[in-house]
Biopython code that builds the backbone (N, CA, C, O; Angstrom):
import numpy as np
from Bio.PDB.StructureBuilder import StructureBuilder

atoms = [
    (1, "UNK", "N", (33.642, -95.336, 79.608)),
    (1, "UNK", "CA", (34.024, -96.127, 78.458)),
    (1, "UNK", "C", (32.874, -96.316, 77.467)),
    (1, "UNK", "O", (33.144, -96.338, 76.266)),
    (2, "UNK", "N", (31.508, -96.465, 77.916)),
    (2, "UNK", "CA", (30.467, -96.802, 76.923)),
    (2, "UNK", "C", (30.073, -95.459, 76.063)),
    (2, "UNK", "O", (29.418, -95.467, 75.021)),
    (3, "UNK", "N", (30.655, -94.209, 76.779)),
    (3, "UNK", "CA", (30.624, -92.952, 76.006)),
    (3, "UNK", "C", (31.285, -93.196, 74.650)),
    (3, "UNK", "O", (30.680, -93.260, 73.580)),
    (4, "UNK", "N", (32.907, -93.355, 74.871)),
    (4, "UNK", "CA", (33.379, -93.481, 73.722)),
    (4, "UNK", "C", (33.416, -94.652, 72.600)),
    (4, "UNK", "O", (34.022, -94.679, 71.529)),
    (5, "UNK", "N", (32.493, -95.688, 73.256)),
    (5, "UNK", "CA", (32.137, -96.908, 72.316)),
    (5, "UNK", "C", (30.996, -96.269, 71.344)),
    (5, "UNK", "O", (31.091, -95.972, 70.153)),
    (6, "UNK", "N", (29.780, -96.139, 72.318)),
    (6, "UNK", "CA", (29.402, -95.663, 71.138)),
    (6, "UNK", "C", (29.633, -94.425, 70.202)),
    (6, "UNK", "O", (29.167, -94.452, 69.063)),
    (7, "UNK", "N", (30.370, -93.293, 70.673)),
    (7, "UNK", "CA", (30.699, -92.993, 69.646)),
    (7, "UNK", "C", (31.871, -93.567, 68.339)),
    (7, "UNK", "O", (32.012, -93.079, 67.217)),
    (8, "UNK", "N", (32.594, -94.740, 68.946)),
    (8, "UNK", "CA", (33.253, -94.945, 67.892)),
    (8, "UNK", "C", (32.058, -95.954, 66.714)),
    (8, "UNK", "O", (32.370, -96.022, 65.525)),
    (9, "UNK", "N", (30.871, -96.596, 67.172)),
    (9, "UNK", "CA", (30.000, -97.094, 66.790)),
    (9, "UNK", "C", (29.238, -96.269, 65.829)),
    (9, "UNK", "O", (28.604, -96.698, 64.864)),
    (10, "UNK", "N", (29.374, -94.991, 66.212)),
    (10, "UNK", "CA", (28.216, -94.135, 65.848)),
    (10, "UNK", "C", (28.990, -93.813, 64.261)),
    (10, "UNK", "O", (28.523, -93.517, 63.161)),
    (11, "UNK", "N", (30.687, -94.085, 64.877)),
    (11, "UNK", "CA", (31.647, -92.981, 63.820)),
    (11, "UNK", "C", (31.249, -94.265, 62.308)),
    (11, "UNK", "O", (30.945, -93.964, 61.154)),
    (12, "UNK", "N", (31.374, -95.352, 62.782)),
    (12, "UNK", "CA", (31.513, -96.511, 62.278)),
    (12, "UNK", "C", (30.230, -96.526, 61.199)),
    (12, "UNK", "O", (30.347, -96.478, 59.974)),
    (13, "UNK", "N", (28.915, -96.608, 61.992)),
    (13, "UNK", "CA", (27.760, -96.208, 61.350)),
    (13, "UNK", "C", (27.374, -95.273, 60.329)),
    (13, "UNK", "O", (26.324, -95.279, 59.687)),
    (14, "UNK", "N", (28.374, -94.436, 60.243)),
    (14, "UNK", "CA", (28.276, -93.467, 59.210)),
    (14, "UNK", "C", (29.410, -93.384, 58.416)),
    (14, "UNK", "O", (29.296, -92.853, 57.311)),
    (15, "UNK", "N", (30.219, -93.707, 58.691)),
    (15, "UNK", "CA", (31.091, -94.470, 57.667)),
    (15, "UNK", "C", (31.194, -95.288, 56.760)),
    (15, "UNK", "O", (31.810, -95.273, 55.695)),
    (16, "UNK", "N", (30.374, -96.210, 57.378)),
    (16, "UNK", "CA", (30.030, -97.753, 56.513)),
    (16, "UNK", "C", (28.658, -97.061, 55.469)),
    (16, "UNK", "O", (28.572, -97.370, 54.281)),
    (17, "UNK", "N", (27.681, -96.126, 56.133)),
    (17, "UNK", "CA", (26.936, -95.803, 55.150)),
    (17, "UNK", "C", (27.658, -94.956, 54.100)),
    (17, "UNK", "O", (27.306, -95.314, 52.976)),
    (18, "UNK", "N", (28.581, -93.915, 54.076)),
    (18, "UNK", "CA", (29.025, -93.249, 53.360)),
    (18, "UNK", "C", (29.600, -94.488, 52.571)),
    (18, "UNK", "O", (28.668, -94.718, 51.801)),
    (19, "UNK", "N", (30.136, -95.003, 52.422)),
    (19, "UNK", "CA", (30.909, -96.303, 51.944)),
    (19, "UNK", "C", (29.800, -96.926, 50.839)),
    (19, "UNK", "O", (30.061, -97.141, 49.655)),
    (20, "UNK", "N", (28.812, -97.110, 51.337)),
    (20, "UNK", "CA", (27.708, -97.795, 50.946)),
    (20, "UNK", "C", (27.380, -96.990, 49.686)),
    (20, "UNK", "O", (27.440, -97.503, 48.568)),
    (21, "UNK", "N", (26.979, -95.527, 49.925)),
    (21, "UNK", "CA", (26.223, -94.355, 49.393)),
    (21, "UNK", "C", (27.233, -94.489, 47.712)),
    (21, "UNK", "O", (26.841, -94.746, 46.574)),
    (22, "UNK", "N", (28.680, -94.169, 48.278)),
    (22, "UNK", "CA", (30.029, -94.152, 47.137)),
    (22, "UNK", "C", (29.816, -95.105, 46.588)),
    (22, "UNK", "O", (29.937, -94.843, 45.392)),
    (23, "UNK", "N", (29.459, -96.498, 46.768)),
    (23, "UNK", "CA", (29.473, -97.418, 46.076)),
    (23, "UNK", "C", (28.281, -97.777, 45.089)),
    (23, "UNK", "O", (28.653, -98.344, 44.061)),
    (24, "UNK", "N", (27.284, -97.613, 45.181)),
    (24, "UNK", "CA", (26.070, -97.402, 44.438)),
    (24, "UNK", "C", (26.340, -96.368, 43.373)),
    (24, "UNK", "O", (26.034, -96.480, 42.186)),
    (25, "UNK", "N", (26.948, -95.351, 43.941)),
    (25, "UNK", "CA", (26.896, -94.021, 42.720)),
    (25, "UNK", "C", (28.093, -94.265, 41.716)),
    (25, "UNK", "O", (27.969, -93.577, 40.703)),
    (26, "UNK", "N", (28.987, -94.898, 41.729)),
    (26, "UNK", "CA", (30.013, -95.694, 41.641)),
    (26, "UNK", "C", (30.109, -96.700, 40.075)),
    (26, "UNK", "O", (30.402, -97.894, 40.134)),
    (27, "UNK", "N", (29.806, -95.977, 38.703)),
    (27, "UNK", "CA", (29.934, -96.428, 37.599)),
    (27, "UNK", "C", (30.922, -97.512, 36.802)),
    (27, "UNK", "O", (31.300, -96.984, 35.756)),
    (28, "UNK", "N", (31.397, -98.694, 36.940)),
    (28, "UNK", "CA", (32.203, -99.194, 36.389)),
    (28, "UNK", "C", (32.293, -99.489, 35.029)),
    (28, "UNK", "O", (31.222, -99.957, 34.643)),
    (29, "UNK", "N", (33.159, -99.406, 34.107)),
    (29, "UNK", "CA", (32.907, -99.262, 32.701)),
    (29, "UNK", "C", (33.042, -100.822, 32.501)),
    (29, "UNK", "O", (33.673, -101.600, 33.217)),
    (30, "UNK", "N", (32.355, -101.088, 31.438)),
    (30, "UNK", "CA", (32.212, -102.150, 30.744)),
    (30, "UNK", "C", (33.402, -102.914, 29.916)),
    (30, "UNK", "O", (33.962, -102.385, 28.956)),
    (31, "UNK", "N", (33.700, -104.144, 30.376)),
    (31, "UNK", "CA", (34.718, -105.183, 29.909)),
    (31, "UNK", "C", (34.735, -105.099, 28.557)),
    (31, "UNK", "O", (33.697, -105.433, 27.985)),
    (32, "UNK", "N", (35.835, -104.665, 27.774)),
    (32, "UNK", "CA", (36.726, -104.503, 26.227)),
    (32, "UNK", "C", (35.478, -106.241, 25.685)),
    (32, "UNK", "O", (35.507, -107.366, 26.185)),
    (33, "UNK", "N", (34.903, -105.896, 24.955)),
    (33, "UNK", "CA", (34.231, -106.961, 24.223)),
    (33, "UNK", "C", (35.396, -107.876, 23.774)),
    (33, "UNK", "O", (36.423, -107.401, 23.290)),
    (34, "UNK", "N", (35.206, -109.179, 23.947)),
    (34, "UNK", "CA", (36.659, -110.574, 23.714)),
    (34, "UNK", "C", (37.218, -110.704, 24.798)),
    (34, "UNK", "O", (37.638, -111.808, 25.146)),
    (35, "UNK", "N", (37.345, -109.625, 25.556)),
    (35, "UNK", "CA", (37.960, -109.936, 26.775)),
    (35, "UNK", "C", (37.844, -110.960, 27.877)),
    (35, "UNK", "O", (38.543, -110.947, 28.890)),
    (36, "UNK", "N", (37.202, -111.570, 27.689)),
    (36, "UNK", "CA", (36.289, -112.812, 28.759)),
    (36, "UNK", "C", (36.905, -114.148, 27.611)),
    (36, "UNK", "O", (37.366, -115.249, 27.912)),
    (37, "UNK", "N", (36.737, -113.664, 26.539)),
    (37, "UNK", "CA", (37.121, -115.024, 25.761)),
    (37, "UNK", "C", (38.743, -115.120, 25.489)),
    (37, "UNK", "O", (39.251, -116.230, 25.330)),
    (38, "UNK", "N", (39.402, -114.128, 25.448)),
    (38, "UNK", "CA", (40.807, -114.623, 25.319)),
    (38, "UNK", "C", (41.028, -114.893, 26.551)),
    (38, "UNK", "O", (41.972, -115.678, 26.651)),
    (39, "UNK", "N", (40.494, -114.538, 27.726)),
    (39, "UNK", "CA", (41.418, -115.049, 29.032)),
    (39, "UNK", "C", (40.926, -116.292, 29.013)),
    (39, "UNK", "O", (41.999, -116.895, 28.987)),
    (40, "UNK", "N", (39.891, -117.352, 29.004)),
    (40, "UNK", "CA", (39.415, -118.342, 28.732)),
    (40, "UNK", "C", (40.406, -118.968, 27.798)),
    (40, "UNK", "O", (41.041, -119.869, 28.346)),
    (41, "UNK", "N", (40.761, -118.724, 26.391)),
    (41, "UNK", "CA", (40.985, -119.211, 25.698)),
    (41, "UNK", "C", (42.993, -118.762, 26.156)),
    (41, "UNK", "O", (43.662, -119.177, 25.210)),
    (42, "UNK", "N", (43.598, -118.335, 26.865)),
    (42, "UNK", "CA", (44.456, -118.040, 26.901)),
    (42, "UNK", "C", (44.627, -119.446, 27.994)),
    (42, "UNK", "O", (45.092, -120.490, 27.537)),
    (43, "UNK", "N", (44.155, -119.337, 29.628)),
    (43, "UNK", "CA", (43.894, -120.538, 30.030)),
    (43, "UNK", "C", (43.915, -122.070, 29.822)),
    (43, "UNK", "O", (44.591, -122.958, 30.343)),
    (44, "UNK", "N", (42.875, -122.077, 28.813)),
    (44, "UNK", "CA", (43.138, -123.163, 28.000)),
    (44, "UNK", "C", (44.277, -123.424, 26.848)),
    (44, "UNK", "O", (44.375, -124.524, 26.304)),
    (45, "UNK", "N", (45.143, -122.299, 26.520)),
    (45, "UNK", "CA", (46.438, -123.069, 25.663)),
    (45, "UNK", "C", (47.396, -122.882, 27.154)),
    (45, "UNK", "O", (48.581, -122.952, 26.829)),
    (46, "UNK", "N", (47.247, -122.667, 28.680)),
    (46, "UNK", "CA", (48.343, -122.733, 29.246)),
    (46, "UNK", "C", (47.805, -124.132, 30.471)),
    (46, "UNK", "O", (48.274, -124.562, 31.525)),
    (47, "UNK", "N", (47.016, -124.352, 29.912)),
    (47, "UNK", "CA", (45.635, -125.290, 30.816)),
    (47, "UNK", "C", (45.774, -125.767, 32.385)),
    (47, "UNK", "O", (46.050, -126.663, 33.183)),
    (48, "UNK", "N", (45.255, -124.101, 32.100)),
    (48, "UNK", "CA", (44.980, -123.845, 33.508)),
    (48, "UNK", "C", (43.205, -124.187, 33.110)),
    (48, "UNK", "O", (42.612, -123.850, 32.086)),
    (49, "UNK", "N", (42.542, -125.117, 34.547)),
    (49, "UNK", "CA", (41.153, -125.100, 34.910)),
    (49, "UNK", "C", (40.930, -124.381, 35.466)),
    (49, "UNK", "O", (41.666, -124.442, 36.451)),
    (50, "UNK", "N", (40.355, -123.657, 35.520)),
    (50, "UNK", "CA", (39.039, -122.880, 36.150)),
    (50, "UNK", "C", (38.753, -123.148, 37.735)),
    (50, "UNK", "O", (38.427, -124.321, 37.920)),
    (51, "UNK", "N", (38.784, -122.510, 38.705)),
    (51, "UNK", "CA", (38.410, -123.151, 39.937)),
    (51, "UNK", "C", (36.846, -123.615, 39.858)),
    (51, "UNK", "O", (36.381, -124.684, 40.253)),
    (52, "UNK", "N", (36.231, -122.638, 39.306)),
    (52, "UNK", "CA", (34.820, -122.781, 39.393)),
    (52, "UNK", "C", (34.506, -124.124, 38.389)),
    (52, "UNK", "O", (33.339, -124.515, 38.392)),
    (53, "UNK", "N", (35.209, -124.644, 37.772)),
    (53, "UNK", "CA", (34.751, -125.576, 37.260)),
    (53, "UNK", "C", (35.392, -126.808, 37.941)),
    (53, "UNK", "O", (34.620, -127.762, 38.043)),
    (54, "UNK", "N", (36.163, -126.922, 38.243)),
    (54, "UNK", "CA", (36.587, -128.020, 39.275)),
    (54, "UNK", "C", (35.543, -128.276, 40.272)),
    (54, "UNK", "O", (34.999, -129.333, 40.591)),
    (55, "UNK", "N", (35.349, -126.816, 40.784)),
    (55, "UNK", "CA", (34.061, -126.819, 42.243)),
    (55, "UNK", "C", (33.091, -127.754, 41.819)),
    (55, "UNK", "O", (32.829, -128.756, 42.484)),
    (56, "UNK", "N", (32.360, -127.385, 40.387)),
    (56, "UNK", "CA", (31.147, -128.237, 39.621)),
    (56, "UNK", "C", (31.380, -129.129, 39.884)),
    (56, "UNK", "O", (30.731, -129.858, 40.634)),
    (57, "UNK", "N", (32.669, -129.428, 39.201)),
    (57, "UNK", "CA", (33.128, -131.452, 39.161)),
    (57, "UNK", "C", (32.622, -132.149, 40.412)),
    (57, "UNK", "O", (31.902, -133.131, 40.588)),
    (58, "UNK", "N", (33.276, -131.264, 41.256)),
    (58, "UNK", "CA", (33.086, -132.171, 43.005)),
    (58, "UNK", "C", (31.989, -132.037, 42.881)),
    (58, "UNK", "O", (31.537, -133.134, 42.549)),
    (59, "UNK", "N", (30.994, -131.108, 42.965)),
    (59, "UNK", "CA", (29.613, -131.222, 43.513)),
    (59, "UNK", "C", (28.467, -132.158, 42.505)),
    (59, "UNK", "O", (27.348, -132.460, 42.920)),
    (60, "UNK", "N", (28.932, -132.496, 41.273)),
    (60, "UNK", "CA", (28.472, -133.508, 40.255)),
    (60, "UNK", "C", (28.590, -134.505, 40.911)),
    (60, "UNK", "O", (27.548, -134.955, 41.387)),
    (61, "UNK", "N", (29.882, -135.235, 41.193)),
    (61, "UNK", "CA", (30.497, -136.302, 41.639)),
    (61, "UNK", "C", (29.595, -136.684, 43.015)),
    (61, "UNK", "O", (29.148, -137.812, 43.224)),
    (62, "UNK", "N", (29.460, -135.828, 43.679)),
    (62, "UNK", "CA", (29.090, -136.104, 44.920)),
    (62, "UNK", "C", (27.594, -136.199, 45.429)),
    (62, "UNK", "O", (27.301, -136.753, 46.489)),
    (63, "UNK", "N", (26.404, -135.438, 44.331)),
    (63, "UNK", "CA", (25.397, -135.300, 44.183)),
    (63, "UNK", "C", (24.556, -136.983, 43.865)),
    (63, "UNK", "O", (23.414, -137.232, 44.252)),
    (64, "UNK", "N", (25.505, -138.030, 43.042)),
    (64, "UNK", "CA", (25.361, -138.942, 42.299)),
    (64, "UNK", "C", (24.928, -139.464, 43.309)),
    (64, "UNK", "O", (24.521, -140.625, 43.277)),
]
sb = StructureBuilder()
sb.init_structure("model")
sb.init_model(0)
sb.init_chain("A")
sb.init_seg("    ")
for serial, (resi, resn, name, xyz) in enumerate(atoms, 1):
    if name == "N":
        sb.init_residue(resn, " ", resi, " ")
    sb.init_atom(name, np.array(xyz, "f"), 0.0, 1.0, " ", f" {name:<3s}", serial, name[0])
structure = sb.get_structure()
């Protein structure tokens, strides 16, 4: 059994690096300029908050 562990370990090990390798070389194009501000500003006429700004709130609140 420890034969085929480590090879599934071994398979694993070089997998996760190939994974790794793809992801570095891995170019993502750049967000349509406004795009960050209408979803913000879209948000806010359907007012929806932000999780991440709620998170702040608590940790303001609680810091005091």
């Amino acid at each position: 059994m420890k034969h085929w562990e480590s090879k599934r370990d071994h398979y694993e090990k070089e997998e996760l690096d190939r994974l790794e390798f793809q992801s570095k070389e891995t170019q993502t194009p750049p967000a349509p300029s406004g795009e960050f501000e209408s979803i913000i500003a879209e948000m806010e006429r359907r007012g929806i908050e932000p999780r991440i700004r709620g998170e702040l709130k608590s940790i303001k609140n609680t810091t005091r």
